[in-house]
C-alpha positions as CSV (number, residue, x, y, z in Angstrom):
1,X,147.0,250.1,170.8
2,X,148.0,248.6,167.9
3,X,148.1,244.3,167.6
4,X,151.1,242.9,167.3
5,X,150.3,238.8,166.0
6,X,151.9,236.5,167.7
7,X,151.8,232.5,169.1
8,X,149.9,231.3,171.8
9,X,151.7,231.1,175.0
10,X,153.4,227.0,174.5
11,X,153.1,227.1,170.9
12,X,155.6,228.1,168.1
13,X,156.2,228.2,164.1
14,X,158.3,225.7,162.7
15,X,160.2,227.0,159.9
16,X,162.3,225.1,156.9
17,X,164.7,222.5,158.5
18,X,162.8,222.0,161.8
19,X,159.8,220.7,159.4
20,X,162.0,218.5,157.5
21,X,163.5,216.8,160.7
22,X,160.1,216.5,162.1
23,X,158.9,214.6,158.8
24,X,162.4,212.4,159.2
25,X,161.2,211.5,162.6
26,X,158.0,210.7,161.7
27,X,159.0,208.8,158.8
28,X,161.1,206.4,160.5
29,X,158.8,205.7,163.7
30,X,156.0,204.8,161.3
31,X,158.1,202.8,158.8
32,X,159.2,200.7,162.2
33,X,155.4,200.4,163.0
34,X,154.2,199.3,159.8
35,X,156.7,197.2,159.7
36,X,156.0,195.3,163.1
37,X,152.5,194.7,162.1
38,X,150.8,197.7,163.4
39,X,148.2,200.0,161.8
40,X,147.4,203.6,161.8
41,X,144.7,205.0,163.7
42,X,143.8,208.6,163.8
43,X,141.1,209.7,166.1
44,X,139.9,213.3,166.4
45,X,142.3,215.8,167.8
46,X,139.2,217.1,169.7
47,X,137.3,214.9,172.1
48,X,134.4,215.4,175.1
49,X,136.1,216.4,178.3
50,X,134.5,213.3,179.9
51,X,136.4,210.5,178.2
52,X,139.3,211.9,180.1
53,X,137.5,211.6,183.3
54,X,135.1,209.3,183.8
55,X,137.8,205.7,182.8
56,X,140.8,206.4,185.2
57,X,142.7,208.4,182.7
58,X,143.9,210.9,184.7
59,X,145.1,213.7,182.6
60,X,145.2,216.2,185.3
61,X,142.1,218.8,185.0
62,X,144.2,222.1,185.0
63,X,146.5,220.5,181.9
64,X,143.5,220.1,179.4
65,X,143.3,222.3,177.1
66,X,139.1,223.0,176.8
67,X,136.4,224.2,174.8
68,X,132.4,224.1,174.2
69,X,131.0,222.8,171.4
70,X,128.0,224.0,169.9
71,X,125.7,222.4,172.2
72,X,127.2,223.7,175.0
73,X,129.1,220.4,176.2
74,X,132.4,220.4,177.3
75,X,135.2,219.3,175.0
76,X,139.3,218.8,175.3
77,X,141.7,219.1,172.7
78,X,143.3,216.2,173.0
79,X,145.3,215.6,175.5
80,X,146.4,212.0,175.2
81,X,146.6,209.7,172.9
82,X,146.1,206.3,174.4
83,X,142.5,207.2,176.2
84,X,141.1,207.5,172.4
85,X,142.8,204.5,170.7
86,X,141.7,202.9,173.8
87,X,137.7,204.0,173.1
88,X,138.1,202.9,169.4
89,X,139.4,199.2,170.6
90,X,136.5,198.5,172.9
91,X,134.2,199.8,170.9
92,X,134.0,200.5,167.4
93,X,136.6,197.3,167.0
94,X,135.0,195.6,169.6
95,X,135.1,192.3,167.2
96,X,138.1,192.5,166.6
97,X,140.5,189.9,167.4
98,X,142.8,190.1,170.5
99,X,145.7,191.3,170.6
100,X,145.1,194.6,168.2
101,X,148.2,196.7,167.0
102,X,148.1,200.1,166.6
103,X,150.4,203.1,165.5
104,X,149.5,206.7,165.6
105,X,151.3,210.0,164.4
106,X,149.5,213.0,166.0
107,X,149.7,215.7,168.3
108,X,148.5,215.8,172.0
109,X,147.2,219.4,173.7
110,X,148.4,220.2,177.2
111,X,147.6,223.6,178.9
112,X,151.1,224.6,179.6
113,X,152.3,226.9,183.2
114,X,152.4,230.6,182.7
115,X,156.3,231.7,182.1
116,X,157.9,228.5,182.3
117,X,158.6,227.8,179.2
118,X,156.3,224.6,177.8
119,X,155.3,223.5,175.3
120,X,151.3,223.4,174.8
121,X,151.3,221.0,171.5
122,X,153.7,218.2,171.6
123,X,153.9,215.8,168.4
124,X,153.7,212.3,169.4
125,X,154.2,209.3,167.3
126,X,153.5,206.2,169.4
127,X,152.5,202.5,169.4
128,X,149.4,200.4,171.4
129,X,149.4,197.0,172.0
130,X,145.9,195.8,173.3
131,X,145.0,192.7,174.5
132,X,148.5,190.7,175.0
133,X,149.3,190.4,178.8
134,X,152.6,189.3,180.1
135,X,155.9,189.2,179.9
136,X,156.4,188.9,176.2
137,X,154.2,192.1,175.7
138,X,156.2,194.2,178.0
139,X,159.7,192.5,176.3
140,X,157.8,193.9,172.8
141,X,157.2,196.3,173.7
142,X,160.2,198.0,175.3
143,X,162.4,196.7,172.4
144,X,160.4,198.4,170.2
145,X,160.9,201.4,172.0
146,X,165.0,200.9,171.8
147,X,164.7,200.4,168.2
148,X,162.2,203.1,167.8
149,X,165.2,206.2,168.6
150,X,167.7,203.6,167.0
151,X,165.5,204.2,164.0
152,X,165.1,208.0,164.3
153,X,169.1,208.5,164.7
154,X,169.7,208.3,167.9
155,X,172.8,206.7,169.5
156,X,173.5,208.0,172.5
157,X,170.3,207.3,175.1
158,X,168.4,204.9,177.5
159,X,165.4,203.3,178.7
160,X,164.4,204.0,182.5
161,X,162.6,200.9,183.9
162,X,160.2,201.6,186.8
163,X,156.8,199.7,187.9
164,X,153.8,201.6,189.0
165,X,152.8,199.3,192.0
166,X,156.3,199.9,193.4
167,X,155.2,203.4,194.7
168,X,151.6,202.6,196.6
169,X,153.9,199.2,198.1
170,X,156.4,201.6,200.0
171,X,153.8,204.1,200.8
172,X,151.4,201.7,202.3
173,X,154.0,201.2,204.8
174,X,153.3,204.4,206.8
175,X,150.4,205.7,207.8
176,X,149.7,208.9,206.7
177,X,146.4,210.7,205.1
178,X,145.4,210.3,201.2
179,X,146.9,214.1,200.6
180,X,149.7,213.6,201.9
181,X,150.6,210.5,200.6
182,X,149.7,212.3,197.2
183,X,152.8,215.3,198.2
184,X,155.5,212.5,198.8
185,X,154.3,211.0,195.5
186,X,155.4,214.8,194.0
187,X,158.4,214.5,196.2
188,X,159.3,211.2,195.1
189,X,158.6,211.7,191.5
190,X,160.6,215.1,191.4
191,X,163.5,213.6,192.9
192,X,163.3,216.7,195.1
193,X,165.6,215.0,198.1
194,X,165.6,218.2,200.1
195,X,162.1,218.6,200.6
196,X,161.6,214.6,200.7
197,X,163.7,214.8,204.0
198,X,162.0,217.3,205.4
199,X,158.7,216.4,204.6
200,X,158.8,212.6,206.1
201,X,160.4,214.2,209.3
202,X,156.5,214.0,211.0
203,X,156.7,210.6,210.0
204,X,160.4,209.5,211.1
205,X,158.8,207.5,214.2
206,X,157.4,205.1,211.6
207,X,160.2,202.7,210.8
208,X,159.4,202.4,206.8
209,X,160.5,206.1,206.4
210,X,164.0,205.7,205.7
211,X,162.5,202.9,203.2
212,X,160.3,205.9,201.4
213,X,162.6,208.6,201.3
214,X,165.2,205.7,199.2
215,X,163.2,205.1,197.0
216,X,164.0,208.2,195.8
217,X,167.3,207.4,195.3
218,X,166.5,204.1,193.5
219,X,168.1,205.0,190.3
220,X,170.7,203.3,188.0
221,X,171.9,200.1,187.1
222,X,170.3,196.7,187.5
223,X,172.1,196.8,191.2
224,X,169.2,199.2,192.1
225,X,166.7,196.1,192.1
226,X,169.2,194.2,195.0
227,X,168.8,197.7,196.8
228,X,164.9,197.6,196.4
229,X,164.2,193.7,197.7
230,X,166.5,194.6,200.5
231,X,164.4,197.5,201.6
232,X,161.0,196.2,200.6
233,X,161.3,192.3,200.8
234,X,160.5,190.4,197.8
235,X,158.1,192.2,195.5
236,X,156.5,190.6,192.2
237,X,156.9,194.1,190.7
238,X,160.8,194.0,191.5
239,X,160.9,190.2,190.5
240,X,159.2,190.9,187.5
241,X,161.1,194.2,186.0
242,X,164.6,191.6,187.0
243,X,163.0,189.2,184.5
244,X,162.5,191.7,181.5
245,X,166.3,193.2,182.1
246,X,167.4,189.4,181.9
247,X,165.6,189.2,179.2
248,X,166.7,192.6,177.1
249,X,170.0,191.5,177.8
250,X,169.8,188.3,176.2
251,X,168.7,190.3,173.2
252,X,171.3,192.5,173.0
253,X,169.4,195.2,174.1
254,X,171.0,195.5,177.9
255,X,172.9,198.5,177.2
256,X,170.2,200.6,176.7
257,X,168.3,199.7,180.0
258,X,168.6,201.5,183.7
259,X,166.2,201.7,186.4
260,X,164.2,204.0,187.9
261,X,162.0,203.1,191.1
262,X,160.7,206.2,191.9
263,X,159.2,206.7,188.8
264,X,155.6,208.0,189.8
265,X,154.2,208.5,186.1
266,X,151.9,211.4,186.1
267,X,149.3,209.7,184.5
268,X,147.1,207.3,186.3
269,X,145.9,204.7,184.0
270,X,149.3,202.8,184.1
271,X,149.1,199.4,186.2
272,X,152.2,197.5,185.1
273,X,155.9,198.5,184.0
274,X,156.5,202.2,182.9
275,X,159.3,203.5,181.2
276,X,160.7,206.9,179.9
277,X,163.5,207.5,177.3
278,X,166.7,209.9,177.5
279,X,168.8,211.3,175.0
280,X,171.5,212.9,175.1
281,X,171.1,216.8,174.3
282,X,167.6,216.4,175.4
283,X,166.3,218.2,178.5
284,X,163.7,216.2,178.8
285,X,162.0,212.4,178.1
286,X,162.1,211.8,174.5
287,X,159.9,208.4,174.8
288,X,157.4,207.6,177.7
289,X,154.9,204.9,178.3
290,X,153.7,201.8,180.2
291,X,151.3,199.4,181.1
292,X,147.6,200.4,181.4
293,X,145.6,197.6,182.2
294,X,142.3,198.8,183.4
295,X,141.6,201.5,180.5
296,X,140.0,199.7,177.9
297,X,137.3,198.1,180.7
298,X,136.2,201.8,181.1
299,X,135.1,201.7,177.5
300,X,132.9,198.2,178.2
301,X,135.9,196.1,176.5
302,X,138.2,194.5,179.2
303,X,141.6,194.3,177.5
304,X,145.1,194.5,178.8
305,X,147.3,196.6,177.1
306,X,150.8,198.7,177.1
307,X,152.1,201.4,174.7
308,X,154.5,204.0,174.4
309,X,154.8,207.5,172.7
310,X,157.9,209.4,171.2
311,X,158.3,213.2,171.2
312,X,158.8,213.7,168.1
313,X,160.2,217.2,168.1
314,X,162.4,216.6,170.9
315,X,164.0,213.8,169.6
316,X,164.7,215.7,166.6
317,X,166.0,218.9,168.6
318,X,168.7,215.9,169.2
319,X,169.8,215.2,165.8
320,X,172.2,217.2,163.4
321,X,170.3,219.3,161.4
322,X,169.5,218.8,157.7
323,X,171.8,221.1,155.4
324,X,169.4,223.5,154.4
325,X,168.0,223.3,150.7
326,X,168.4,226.4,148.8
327,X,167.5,227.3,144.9
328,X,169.4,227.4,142.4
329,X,167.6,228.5,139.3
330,X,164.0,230.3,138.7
331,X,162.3,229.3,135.7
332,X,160.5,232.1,133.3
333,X,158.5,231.2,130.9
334,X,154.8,232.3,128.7
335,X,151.6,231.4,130.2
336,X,150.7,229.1,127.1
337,X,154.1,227.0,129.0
338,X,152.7,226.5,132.3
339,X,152.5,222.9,132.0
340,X,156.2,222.7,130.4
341,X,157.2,224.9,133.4
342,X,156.2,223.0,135.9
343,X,157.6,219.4,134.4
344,X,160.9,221.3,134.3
345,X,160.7,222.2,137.8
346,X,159.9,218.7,138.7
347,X,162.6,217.3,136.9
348,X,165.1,219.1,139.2
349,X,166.4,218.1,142.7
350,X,163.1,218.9,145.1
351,X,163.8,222.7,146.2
352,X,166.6,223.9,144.0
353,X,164.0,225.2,141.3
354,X,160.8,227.7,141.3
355,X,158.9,229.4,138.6
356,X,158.9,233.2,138.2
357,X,155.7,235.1,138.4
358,X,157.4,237.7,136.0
359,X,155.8,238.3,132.6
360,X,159.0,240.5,131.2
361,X,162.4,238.8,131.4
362,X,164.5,241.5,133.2
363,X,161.7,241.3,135.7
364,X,162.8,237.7,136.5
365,X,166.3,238.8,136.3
366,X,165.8,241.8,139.0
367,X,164.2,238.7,141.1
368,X,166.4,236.1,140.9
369,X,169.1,239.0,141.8
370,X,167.4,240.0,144.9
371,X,166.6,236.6,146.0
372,X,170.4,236.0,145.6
373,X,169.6,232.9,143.0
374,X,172.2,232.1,140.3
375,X,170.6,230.7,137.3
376,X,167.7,231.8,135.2
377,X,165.9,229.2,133.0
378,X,163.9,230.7,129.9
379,X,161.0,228.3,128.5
380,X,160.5,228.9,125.5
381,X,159.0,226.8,122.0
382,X,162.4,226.1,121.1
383,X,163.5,225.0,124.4
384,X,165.6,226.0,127.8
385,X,168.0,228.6,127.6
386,X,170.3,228.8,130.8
387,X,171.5,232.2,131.9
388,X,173.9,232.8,134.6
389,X,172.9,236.2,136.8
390,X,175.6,238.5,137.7
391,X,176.0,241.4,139.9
C-alpha cells in the first residue's frame, strides 16, 4: 500500500496568510506585555510527566500528550503553560523579588478526541503574575486581558467572570458521593440542562437541588450575582467578584464583563476568580485563565498568583484576513552579482521580489511566465534593466 503523508490527527499546516495573522497576534500580545512590565520566559516544550501530577495541576491524564526519554522516564509535551513558569518562579528565581511578571509566547500539547475535530497544538501567548494577592491583582489582571483582544483587533467580545469556590459551596449542600459530585461538575460545566435535571432527580428530596441545578443557569449580566446570594446566602466569592465588576466599571471596562457561575474550569490548580474570553466568530474561548494560588507551594515556593492565556490562532480565525502578498518582479542576474541581487531584492516592498535561479535569460522569462509574474529585473555591471513579460 503505498503512503500517502499526511498531519497528525489535531494538527495542521499553516500556509501564507494564516502565518502572517498568527505573527500579528503574537506581536501585539507581547508588545502589551513588555509594555506592562513583564518578561519573557520560555521553558521547554517537553517536560517530565510528573510535574503535571504530583503539584495539583490537573491536566487530565488521557489529554497529555507523552513520551519516554532516553532513560526510560516518562515525559509530556507540554501541556500547560502556567505549571512550568510556575516551577521556574519557585525555584530557579526563587530570590527573586515578589511579585514576578512574566509573558510567554508558546504552544501547549493536548491529546485531542478521535473524530471530533480538535486541535492537538494550540498557540498560546499569555501572562503570569506571581506573588501579588488581592483584589488589585485580579483588577490587573483581567484588564489586561480586555486590552489584550483590544490589542489584537478585536471589537466585538467579552469577559465571563466565574469563582472556582462557587462550585464545591453549592455542591457541599447535598450529600452525594465524590463521583458523583464529579458528574454534576461535567453537567454543570457543560451547561447540559437536560441531563442536569435528570441526573439530580435521586437527589430532589434534598432541598439544595433546585439551588445546584441554577447554577447552571447562572449566566449573564451583573443581575446573575443578586440571583446567586439569593440562592446561596452571602458568599465571599459572590461579594468579592461584585467588587471587581464595580471596579471594571469604574475603569471603563464594564462593557466587556458578564458572569458566569457555573464556570467549573477544567483545570484544577485555580483557587480564586476564573475567567474565559468570547469573540464573536469564534466557536470557542479565545482567552482563559484565573487564580491559582496553591501551585507555586508544590514547587517549595509559596506564592500566590493569577494569569491568563490567549489562543492565538483562534483569535486570529476572528480577524479579517491580510490581503495576500504576491510578487511582482524576479530578478536575474550573474553569479559574480549575487550580493547586488540580493540588496535589490531587499530594497523592494517585503515579498513582491525573488531572484531567479536561471543562468540564461529566456529561462527566467519562461519562469516568471509560468509563475504568472509581471516584471523581470536584469542585474547587470551597468545596472537594472526592467522588462515587462507578455503573453
Amino acid at each position: 500500500m503505498r503512503y500517502i503523508p499526511n498531519t497528525p490527527e489535531g494538527t495542521r499546516d499553516r500556509l501564507f496568510g494564516e502565518c502572517q495573522e498568527r505573527r500579528r497576534v503574537q506581536s501585539a500580545l507581547t508588545h502589551l506585555f513588555r509594555q506592562r512590565g513583564y518578561s519573557e520566559i520560555i521553558t521547554p516544550e517537553e517536560e517530565f510527566y510528573d510535574l503535571f501530577t504530583s503539584t495539583g495541576a490537573a491536566i487530565r491524564q488521557e489529554e497529555m500528550v507523552k513520551i519516554i526519554d532516553r532513560s526510560g522516564k516518562i515525559c509530556v509535551l507540554r501541556p500547560d503553560c502556567t505549571t512550568p513558569i510556575a516551577r521556574v518562579a519557585a525555584t530557579r528565581l526563587k530570590d527573586m523579588v515578589l511579585p514576578c511578571r512574566f509573558y510567554y509566547n508558546g504552544t501547549v500539547y493536548r491529546s485531542s478526541r478521535a473524530h471530533m475535530g480538535q486541535r492537538s497544538e494550540i498557540p498560546q501567548c499569555g501572562i503570569e503574575l506571581i506573588g501579588a494577592k488581592g483584589k488589585k491583582a485580579d483588577l490587573e489582571v483581567i484588564a489586561t486581558a480586555c486590552d489584550a483582544l483590544r490589542a489584537c483587533g478585536l471589537e466585538h467580545f467579552y469577559i465571563e467572570l466565574g469563582h472556582a469556590d462557587i462550585f464545591p459551596a453549592f455542591a457541599r449542600k447535598l450529600s452525594m458521593p465524590e463521583q458523583a459530585v464529579e458528574t454534576m461538575r461535567n453537567l454543570v460545566e457543560g451547561k447540559n440542562f437536560a441531563a442536569l435535571s435528570d441526573f439530580l432527580r435521586d437527589y430532589a428530596d434534598q432541598p439544595d437541588s433546585r439551588a445546584i441545578q441554577r447554577l447552571a443557569y447562572l449566566f449573564g449580566g451583573v443581575e446573575v450575582l443578586d440571583e446567586a446570594e439569593k440562592l446561596a446566602g452571602e458568599m465571599p466569592a459572590i461579594a468579592h467578584l461584585r467588587d471587581i465588576y464595580h471596579q471594571l466599571d469604574c475603569a471603563g471596562y464594564g462593557d466587556y464583563i458578564r458572569f458566569d457561575l457555573g464556570m467549573v474550569h477544567h483545570i484544577d490548580y485555580y483557587t480564586g476568580p476564573i475567567f474565559r474570553g468570547y469573540a464573536e466568530g469564534a466557536g470557542e474561548a479565545v482567552l482563559s485563565g484565573g487564580r491559582y494560588d496553591q501551585l507555586c507551594a508544590g514547587f517549595g515556593r509559596p506564592a500566590q498568583a493569577t494569569g491568563f492565556a490567549v489562543n492565538v490562532d483562534v483569535v486570529a480565525q476572528c480577524l479579517p484576513q491580510p490581503e495576500q502578498v504576491t510578487v511582482q518582479a524576479v530578478i536575474h542576474y550573474p553569479d559574480h552579482l549575487i550580493g547586488k541581487a540580493l540588496a535589490l531584492a531587499d530594497s523592494k516592498a517585503p515579498g513582491t521580489c525573488e531572484l531567479s535561479p536561471c543562468t540564461k535569460p529566456e529561462s527566467t522569462f519562461r519562469l516568471a511566465k509560468e509563475k504568472g509574474i509581471p516584471t523581470v529585473l536584469i542585474l547587470s555591471e551597468n545596472g537594472v534593466e526592467e522588462v515587462q513579460c507578455h503573453e
